[in-house]
C-alpha positions as CSV (number, residue, x, y, z in Angstrom):
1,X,104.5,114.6,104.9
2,X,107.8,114.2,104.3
3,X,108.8,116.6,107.2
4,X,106.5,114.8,109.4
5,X,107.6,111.9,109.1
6,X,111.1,113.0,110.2
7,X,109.8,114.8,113.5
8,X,108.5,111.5,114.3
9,X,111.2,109.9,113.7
10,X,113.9,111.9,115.6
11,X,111.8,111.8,118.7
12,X,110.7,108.0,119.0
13,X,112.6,106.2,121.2
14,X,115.5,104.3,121.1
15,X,115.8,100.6,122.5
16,X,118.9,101.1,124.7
17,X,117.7,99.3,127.7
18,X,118.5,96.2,125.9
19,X,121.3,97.3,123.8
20,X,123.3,97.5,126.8
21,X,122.4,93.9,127.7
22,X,122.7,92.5,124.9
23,X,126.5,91.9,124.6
24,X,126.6,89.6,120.8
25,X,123.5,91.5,119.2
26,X,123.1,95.6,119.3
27,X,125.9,95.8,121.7
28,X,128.4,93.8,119.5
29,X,127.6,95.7,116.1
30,X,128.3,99.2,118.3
31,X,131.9,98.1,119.3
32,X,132.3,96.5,115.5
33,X,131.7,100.0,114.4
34,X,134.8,101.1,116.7
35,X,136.8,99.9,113.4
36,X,140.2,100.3,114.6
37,X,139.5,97.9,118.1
38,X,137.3,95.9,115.5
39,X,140.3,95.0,113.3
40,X,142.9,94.6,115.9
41,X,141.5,92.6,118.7
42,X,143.4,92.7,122.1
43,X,141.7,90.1,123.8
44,X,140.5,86.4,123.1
45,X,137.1,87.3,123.6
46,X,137.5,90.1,121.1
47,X,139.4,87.7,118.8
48,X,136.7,85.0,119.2
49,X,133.8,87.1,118.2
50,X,135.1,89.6,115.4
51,X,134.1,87.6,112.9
52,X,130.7,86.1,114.1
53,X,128.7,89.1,112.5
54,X,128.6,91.1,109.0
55,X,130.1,95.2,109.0
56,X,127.4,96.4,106.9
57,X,125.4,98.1,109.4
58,X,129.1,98.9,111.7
59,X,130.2,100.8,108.4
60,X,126.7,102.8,108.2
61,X,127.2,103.8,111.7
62,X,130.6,105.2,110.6
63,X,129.8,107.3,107.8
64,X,126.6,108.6,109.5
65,X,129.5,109.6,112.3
66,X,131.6,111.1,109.1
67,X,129.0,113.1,108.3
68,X,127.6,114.1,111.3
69,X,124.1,112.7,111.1
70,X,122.2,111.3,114.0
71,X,121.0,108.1,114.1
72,X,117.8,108.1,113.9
73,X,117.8,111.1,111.3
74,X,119.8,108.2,109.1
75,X,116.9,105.4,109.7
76,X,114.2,108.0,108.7
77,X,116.0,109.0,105.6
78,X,116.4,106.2,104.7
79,X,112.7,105.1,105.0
80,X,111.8,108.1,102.7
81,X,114.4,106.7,100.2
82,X,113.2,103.8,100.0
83,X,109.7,104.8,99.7
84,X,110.2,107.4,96.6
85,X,112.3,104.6,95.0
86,X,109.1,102.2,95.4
87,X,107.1,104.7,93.9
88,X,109.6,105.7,91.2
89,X,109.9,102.3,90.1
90,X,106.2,101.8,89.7
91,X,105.3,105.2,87.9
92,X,108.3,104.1,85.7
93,X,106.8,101.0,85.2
94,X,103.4,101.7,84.5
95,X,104.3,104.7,81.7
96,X,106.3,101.7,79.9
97,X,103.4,99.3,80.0
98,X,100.5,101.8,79.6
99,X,101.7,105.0,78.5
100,X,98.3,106.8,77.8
101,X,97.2,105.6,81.6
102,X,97.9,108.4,84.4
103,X,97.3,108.0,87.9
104,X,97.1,111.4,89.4
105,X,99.4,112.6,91.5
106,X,97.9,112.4,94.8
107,X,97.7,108.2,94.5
108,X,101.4,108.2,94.1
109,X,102.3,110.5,97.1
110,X,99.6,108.8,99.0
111,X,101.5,105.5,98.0
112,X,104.9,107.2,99.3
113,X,103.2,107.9,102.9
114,X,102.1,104.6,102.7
115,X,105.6,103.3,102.4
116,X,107.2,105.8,104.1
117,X,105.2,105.3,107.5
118,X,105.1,101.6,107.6
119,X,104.5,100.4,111.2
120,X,107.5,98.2,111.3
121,X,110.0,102.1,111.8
122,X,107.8,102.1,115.2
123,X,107.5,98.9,116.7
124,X,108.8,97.9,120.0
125,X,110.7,95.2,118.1
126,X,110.9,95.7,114.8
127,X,112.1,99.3,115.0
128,X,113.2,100.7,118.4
129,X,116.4,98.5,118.7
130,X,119.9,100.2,118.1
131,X,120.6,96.5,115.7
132,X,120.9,95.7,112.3
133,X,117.1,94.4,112.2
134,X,116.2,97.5,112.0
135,X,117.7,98.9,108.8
136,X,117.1,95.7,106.8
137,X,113.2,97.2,106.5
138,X,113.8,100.5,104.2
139,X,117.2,98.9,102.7
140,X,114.9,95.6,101.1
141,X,112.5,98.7,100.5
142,X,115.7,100.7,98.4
143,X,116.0,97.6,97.1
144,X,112.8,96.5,95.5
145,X,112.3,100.5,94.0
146,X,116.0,99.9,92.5
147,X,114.9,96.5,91.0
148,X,111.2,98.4,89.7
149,X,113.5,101.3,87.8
150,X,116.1,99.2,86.6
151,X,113.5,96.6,84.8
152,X,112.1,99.8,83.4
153,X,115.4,100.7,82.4
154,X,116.3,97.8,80.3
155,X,112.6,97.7,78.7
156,X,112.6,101.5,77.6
157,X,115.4,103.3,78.4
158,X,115.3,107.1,78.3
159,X,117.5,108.9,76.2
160,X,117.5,110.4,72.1
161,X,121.1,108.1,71.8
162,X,122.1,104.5,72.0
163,X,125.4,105.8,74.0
164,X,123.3,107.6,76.5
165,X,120.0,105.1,77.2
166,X,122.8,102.0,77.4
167,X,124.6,104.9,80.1
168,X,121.8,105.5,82.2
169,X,120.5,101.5,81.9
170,X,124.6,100.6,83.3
171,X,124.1,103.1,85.9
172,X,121.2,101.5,87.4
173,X,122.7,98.6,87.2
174,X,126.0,99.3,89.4
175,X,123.4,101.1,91.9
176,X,121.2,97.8,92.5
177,X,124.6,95.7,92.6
178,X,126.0,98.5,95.0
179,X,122.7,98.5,97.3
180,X,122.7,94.6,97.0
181,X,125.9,94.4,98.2
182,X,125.8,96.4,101.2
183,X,122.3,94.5,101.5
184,X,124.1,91.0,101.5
185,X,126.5,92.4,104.6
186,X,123.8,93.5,106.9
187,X,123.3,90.0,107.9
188,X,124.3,86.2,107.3
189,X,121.0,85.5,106.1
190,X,120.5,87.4,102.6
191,X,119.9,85.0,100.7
192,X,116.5,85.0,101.1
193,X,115.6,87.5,98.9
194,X,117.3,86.2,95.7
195,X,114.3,85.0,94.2
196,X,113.4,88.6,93.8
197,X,116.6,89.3,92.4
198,X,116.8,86.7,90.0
199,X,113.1,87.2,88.9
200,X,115.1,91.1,87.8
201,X,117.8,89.8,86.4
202,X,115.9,87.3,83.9
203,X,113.3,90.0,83.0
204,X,116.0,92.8,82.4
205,X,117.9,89.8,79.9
206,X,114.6,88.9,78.5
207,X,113.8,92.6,78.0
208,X,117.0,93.7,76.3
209,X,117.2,90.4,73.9
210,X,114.0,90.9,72.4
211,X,114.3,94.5,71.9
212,X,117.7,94.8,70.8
213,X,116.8,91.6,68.3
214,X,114.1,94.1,66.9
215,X,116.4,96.3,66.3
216,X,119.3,94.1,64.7
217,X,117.2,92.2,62.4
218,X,117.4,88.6,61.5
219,X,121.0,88.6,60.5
220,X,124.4,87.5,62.3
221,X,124.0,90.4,64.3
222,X,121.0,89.9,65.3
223,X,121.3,86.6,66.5
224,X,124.7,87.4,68.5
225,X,124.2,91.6,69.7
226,X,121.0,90.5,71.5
227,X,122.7,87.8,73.5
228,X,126.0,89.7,74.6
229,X,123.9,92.4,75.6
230,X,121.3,90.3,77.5
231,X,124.4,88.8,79.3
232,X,125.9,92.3,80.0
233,X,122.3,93.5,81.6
234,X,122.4,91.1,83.9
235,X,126.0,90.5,84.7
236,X,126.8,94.3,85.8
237,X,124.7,93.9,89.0
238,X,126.6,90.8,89.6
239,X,130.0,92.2,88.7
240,X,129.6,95.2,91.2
241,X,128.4,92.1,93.9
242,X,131.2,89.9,92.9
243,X,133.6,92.8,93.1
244,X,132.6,93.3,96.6
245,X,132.3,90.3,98.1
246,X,136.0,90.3,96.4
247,X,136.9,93.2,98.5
248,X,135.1,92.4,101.9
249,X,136.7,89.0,101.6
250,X,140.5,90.7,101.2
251,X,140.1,93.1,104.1
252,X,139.2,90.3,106.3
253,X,142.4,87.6,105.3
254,X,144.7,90.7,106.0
255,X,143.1,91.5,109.1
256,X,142.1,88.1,110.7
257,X,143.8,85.2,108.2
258,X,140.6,84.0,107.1
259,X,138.2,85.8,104.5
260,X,134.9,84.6,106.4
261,X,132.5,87.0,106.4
262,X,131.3,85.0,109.5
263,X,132.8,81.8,111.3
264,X,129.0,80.7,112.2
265,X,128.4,80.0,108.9
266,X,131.4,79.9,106.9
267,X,134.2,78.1,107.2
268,X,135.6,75.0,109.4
269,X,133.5,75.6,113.1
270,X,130.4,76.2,110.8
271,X,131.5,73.0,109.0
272,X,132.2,71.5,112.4
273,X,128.7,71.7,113.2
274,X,127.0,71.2,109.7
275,X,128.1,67.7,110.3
276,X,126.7,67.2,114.2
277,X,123.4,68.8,112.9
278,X,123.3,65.4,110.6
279,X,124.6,62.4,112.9
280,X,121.7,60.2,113.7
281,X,120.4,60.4,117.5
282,X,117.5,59.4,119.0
283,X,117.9,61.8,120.9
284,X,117.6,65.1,118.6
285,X,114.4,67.3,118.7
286,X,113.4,70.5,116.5
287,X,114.7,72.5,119.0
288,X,118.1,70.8,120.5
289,X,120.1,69.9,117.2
290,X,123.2,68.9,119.2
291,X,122.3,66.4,121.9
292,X,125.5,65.3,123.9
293,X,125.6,62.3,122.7
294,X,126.5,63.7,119.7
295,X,129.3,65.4,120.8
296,X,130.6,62.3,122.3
297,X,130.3,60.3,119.1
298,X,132.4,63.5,117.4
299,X,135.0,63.1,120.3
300,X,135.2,59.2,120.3
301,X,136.1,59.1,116.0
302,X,138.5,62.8,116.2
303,X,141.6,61.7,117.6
304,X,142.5,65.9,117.1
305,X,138.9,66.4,119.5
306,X,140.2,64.2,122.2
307,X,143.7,65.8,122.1
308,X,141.8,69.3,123.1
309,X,140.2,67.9,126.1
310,X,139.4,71.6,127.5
311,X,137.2,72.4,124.7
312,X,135.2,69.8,125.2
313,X,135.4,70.2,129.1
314,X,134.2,73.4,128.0
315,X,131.5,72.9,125.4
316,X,129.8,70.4,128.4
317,X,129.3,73.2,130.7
318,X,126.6,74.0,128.1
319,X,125.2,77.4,126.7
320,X,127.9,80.5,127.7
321,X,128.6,77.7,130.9
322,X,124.7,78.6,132.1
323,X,124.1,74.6,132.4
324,X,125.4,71.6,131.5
325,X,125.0,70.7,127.7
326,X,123.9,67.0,128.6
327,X,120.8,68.4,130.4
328,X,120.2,71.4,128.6
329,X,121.5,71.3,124.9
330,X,121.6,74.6,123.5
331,X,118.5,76.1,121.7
332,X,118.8,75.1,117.5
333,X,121.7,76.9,116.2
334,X,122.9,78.4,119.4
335,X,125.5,75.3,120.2
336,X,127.7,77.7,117.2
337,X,127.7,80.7,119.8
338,X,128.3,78.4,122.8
339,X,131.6,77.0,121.0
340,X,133.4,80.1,119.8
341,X,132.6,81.5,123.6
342,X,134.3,78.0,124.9
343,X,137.0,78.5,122.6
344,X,137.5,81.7,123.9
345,X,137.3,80.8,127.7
346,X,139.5,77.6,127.3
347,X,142.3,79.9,125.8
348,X,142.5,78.3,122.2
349,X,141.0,80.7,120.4
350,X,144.4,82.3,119.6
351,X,143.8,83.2,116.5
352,X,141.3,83.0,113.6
353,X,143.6,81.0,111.3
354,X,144.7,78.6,113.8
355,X,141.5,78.2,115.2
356,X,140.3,77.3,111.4
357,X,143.2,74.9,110.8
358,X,142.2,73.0,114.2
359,X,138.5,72.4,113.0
360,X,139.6,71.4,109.0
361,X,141.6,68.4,111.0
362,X,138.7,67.7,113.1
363,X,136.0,67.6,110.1
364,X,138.1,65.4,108.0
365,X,138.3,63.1,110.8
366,X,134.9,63.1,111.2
367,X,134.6,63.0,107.5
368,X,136.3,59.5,107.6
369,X,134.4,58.0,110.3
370,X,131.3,58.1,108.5
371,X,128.9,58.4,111.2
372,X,125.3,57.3,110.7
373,X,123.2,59.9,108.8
374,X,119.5,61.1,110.3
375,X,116.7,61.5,108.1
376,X,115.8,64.6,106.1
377,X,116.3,67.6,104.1
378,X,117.7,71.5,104.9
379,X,117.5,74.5,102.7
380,X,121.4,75.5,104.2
381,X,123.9,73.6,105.7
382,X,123.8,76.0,108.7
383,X,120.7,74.1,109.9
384,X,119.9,70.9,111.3
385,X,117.7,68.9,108.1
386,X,113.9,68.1,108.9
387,X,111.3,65.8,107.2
388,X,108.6,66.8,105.8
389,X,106.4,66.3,108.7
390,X,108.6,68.2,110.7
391,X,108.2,71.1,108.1
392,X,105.1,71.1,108.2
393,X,104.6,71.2,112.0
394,X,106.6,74.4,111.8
395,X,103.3,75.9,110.5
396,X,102.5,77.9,113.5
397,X,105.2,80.1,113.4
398,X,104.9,80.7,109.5
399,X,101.2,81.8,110.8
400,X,102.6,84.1,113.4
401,X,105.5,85.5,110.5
402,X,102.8,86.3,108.1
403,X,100.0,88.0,110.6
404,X,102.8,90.1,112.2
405,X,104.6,91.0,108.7
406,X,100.9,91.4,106.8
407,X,98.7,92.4,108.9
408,X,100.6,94.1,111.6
409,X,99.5,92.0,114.5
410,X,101.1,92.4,118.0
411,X,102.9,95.5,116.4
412,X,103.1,98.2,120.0
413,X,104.4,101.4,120.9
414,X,105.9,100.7,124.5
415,X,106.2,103.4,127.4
416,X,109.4,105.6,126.8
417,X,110.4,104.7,130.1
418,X,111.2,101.0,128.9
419,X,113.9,102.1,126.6
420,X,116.5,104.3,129.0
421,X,119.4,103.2,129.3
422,X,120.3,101.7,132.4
423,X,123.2,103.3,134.7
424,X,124.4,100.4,136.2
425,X,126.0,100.1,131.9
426,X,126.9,103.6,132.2
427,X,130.2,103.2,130.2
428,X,128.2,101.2,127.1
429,X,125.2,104.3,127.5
430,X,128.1,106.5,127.0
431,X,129.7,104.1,123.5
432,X,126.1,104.2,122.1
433,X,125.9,108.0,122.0
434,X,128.9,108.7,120.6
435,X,128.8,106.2,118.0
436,X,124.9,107.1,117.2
437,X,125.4,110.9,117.7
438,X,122.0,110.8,119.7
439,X,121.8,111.6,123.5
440,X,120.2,108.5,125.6
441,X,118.0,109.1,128.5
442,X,118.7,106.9,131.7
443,X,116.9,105.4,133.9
444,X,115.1,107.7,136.4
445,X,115.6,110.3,134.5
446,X,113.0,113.6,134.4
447,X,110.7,114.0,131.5
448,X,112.5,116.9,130.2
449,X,115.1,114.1,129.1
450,X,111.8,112.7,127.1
451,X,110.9,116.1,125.5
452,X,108.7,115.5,122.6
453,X,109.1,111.7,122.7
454,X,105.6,111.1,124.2
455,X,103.7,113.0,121.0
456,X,106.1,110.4,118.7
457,X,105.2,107.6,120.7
458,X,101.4,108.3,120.5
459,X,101.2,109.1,117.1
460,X,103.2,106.0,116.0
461,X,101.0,104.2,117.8
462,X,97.7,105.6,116.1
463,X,99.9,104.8,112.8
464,X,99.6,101.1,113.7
465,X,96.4,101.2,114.4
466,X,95.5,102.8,111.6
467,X,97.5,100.4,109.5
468,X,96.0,97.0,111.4
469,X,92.8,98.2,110.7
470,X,93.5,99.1,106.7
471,X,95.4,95.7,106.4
472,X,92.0,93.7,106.7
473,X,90.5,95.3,103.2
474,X,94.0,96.0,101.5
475,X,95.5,92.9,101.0
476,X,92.0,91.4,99.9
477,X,91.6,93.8,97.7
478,X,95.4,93.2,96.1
479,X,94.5,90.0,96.0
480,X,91.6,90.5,93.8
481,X,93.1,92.7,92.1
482,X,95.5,90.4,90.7
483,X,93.0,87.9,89.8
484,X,90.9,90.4,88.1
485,X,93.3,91.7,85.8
486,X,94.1,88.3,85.2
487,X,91.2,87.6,83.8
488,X,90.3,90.7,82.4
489,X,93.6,90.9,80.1
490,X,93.3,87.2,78.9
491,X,89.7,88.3,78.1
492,X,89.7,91.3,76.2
493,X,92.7,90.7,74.7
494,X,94.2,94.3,75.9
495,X,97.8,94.8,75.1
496,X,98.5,97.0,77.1
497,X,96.8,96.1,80.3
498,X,98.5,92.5,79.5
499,X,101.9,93.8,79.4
500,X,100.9,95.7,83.2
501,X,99.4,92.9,84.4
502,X,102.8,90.1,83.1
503,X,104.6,92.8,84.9
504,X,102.7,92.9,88.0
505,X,103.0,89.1,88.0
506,X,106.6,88.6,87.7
507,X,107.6,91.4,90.9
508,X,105.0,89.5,92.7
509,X,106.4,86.0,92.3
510,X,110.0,87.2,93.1
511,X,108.3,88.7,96.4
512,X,106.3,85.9,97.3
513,X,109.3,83.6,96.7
514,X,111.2,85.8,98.6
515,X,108.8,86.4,101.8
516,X,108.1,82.5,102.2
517,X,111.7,81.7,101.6
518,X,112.3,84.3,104.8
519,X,109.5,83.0,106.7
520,X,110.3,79.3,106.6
521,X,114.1,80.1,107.8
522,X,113.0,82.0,110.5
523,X,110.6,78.8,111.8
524,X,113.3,76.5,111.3
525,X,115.8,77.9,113.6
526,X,113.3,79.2,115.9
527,X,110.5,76.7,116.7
528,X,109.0,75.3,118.7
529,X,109.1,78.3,121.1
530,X,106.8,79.8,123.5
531,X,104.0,82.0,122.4
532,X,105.7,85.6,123.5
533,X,109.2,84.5,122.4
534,X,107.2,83.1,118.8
535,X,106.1,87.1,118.3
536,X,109.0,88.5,119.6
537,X,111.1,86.3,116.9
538,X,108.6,86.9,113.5
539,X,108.6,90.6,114.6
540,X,112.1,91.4,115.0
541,X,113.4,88.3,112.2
542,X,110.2,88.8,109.2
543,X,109.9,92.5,109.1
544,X,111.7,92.3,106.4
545,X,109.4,90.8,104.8
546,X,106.8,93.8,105.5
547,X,107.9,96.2,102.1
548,X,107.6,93.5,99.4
549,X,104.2,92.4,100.9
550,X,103.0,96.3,101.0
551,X,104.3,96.6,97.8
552,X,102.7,93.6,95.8
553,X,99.4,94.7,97.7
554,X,99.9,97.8,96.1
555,X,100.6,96.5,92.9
556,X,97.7,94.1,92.9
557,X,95.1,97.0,94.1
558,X,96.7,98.9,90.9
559,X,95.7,96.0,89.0
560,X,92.2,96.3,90.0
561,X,91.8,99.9,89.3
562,X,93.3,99.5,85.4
563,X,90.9,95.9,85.0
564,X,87.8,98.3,86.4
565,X,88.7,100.7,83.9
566,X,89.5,98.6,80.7
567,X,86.1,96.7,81.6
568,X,83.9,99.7,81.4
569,X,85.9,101.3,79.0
570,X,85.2,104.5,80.5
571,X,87.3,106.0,82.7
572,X,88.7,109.9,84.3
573,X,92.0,108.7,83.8
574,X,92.2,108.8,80.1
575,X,91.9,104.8,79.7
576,X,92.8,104.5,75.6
577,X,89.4,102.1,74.9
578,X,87.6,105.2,75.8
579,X,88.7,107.2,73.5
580,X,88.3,104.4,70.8
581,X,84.9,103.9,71.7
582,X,84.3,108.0,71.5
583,X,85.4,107.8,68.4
C-alpha cells in the first residue's frame, strides 16, 4: 500500500499553471527558497516582500534539493509519516489504557491507508499547488501522531530503568517541540491548533504528577518530585519552540534589522493597520475593513503621514494600483499587501528597519489622537473586530469549511492539461524545476510529457469518491461511538474502558477546539465571498483541518467497537470481562 501510494503520488500533477501567476503565493515561497537572493535583496520589491511570509516550507524545499529528492516524492513521504505516527500513537495508546484489548493487525494498517490516502494529497486545491497549503495537511497529521506517542510516553513509559523511560519520554518531547516548530513557520496562522497542543501538554503534566506521586509517597518528596517533573514534561516541547523562535528571530535582525517573522502581522505596518481595522466608520463592511475615509482620518491626526505624501498618493490608487481605494477598498486584510507594494513603488521602502521606525512614529501619533472606536470583538489583532451578529452571519462559510474538510465535498481531480506550465513564464517554469527537482510539462505539450499522469489522476479521483461516499456513515458512526462509550463506561463502571474512553475525550476536545478555531479565522478574513471563491477558500485554507477530523472519527468508531464489546462481554478480541465471566 505503501508503494502504491507513492506511484500515485509521483505521477499526479503539479499546479504550475498558477504557480507561475501567482507572484506573492507559490511563486514567492520558490524564490524565498533561493536563500542567498532571499537574504540579500537587490531590489525594493525584493526588500518589501522578504518578510511578508514564513521560510518553513522555503527551507523544506532546500533540504529536499540537499538530498536530492523530488518534490512530490517529499509530499508523499511525508503523508506516510504522518499516517504511521497516527497510528503509532493510537496502538500506543490503547495498550496503556487497555492492555488485554488487541485490535488485529489488519484495522491498524487499514487505519494507515486511511490516513495515508486522504483526499486532500489529490485535490485540485488542496493538494496540486506547488505552496505551503499543501504540506500543512501530513505536517498537522505528524503532529497529532507525535502528540498520541508522547501522551503515552509520559503515562507509561517503556523502559526496565528510571534513566532510560525519562530518556525516551525527553526525546519525544524535543521531537513534538522540533515538528511544532517547523509547524509554527509554515504559515502566520499556527495558532490555531494550540488548543490541541495545550490539551497534550496538561495531560502529559497531569500524567507524570500523579504517577510519579505514587511513586514518591506522601513525604516532602513527594509533594515536590511530582511537580518539578510535571513542569519539566511540559516545558521541553516549549523549550525546543522557544529556542527556535529564538533562532528564527536572530537570523532575521542580522539579515533585515527587524526579527519579524512577517511584517503583515508583526510589527509597526501590522500595528499600523490593527488600529484602522478599529476606527469607527459608517462606512466599514465585513468585507472592506479600510474604507478611505479611514485613511484620511489616519492622515489628518499623523503629522509623520502627511509628511509622506507619496504613500498615501500611493495607497489611493487602491489594491497593487488596480483601482482607486475610495471606490474599491481592498478585500478584508488585503489593504496590508496593497501598502508594503506602495511602499515599494513610492521608493520608501529602503529598508526593513527604517521602514519599521517610520510606522512606530505614525502609530504613536495615531495612538494620541484617540480616534473613535467601532463596535466589537476579534480573536487577533490582525483582523478587523465583528459583533456577534456579524459572527454569526459568517455561518455559511463555517458550513462550506466543514463539508469540504469532513465530508470531502467539491474535492476534484482536474484535467492534466490545466496544470502545465505556461510558456509565456518560461524563465519561472524553469526556477520551479530546479528548485522542486521535478520536470514540468508546458502548455501544448504531447502526452508523452503526461506519461502515467492520467492513471494517477483517475485513481485519485475514484479515491475521492470513495472517501465522499464513506464520509456519510463514518463520521455518524464516530459520533456514536463517542457517546456510547460514554455511556457505557459511566455504566458499568469498567476501568479500563473509562481510562480509553477519558482518553478518547481529551484528543477529541483539543481537535475540535482546534478545527473550529481554524474554521472561524478562515470566515472572518474571507466572507462574504462568492460561492466558487467560498469553496476555493475552505478547500485550500481548512484542509488542515481534514487529519484531526479523520482522526477523532477514528477514534470515536474505536470507541464503539470497545463499548459493543464490554456490553456483551463477549468478544474475538480477548475483551478481559470475557474471560471473567468464563471463569
Amino acid at each position: 500500500m505503501v508503494l502504491l501510494r507513492f506511484l500515485i503520488g509521483l505521477h499526479m500533477p503539479l499546479d504550475a499553471y498558477s504557480a507561475v501567476r501567482s507572484p506573492f503565493d507559490d511563486l514567492l515561497m520558490v524564490r524565498y527558497a533561493q536563500l542567498d537572493a532571499h537574504f540579500h535583496p537587490a531590489t525594493d520589491w525584493d526588500q518589501a516582500f522578504a518578510l511578508v511570509k514564513t521560510m518553513s516550507f522555503p527551507y523544506f524545499l532546500n533540504l529536499i534539493g540537499l538530498l536530492g529528492i523530488p518534490y512530490r516524492a517529499a509530499l508523499t513521504a511525508l503523508y506516510c509519516l504522518g499516517a504511521y505516527a497516527c497510528v503509532t500513537g493510537m496502538r500506543r495508546l490503547l495498550s496503556v489504557c487497555w492492555p488485554t484489548f488487541r485490535f488485529n493487525r489488519w484495522v491498524w494498517l487499514g487505519l494507515f491507508v486511511f490516513l495515508a490516502y486522504c483526499p486532500a494529497a489529490f485535490d485540485y486545491d488542496a493538494g496540486s499547488k506547488i505552496y505551503r497549503e499543501p504540506m500543512l495537511v501530513p505536517v498537522v497529521m505528524l503532529l497529532a501522531g507525535l502528540m498520541l506517542i508522547y501522551v503515552t510516553a509520559c503515562w507509561k513509559p517503556r523502559g526496565d530503568t528510571a534513566l532510560r523511560q525519562w530518556s525516551g519520554m525527553l526525546a519525544w518531547g524535543v521531537l513534538l517541540g522540533g515538528v511544532w516548530s517547523f509547524y509554527w513557520y509554515v504559515k502566520e496562522s499556527g495558532i490555531w491548533l494550540a488548543p490541541l497542543l495545550l490539551m497534550t501538554l496538561v495531560s502529559c503534566g497531569v500524567l507524570v504528577f500523579l504517577r510519579c506521586r505514587a511513586s514518591y509517597g506522601k513525604g516532602v518528596a513527594g509533594r515536590v518530585v511530582p511537580v518539578l517533573l510535571s513542569v519539566v514534561v511540559v516545558l521541553v516541547p516549549l523549550g525546543v519552540f522557544g529556542g527556535s523562535v529564538a533562532a528564527y528571530r536572530a537570523v532575521n535582525e542580522r539579515y533585515f534589522g527587524v526579527p519579524y517573522a512577517s511584517i503583515r502581522t508583526e510589527g509597526e505596518i501590522a500595528g499600523f493597520f490593527s488600529r484602522l481595522y478599529t476606527v469607527a466608520s459608517d462606512e466599514r463592511t465585513d468585507g472592506e475593513w479600510v474604507p478611505w475615509s479611514v485613511v484620511e482620518r489616519a492622515q489628518s491626526v499623523s503629522p509623520t503621514l502627511r509628511a509622506h505624501p507619496r504613500i498615501v498618493e500611493w495607497m489611493a490608487k487602491g489594491q497593487f494600483g488596480s483601482a482607486p481605494w475610495a471606490e474599491d477598498p481592498p478585500d478584508t486584510d488585503m489593504g496590508v499587501w496593497t501598502l508594503i507594494w506602495d511602499l515599494a513603488q513610492s521608493g520608501e521602502f529602503r529598508d526593513q528597519r527604517s521602514v519599521q521606525d517610520l510606522f512606530t512614529k505614525i502609530n504613536q501619533e495615531l495612538d494620541a489622537a484617540d480616534l473613535p472606536q467601532s463596535e466589537g470583538f476579534r480573536p487577533s489583532k490582525s483582523v478587523a473586530p465583528k459583533t456577534l451578529r456579524q459572527v454569526w452571519a459568517l455561518h455559511p462559510s463555517w458550513r462550506m469549511s466543514f463539508g469540504t474538510s469532513a465530508l470531502w465535498r467539491h474535492y476534484e481531480v482536474r484535467s492534466p492539461d490545466s496544470y502545465a506550465c505556461d510558456t509565456a513564464h518560461e524563465s519561472d517554469c524553469r526556477l520551479l524545476e530546479t528548485t522542486l527537482g521535478e520536470s514540468l510539462p508546458r502548455r501544448g505539450e504531447s502526452g508523452v510529457a503526461w506519461r502515467g499522469t492520467g492513471m494517477a489522476t483517475g485513481i485519485a479521483g475514484a479515491i475521492i469518491r470513495v472517501y465522499q461516499a464513506a464520509a456519510l456513515l463514518y463520521l455518524p458512526l464516530g459520533v456514536l461511538g463517542f457517546l456510547a462509550a460514554a455511556f457505557t463506561a459511566l455504566r458499568r463502571r469498567d476501568g479500563m474502558l473509562r481510562r480509553v474512553t477519558l482518553a478518547a475525550f481529551v484528543f477529541a476536545v483539543g481537535a475540535v477546539g482546534s478545527v473550529a478555531a481554524l474554521m472561524l479565522a478562515t470566515s472572518w478574513v474571507t466572507y462574504p465571498e462568492a460561492v466558487e471563491a467560498m469553496i476555493h477558500h475552505a478547500k485550500y485554507y481548512t484542509a488542515a483541518a481534514a487529519p484531526l477530523i479523520q482522526l477523532t472519527a477514528i477514534m470515536g468508531i474505536g470507541l464503539l467497537a470497545l463499548a459493543v464489546s464490554a456490553r456483551i462481554g463477549q468478544s474475538s478480541y480477548n475483551c478481559p470481562n470475557t474471560a471473567e465471566r468464563q471463569s
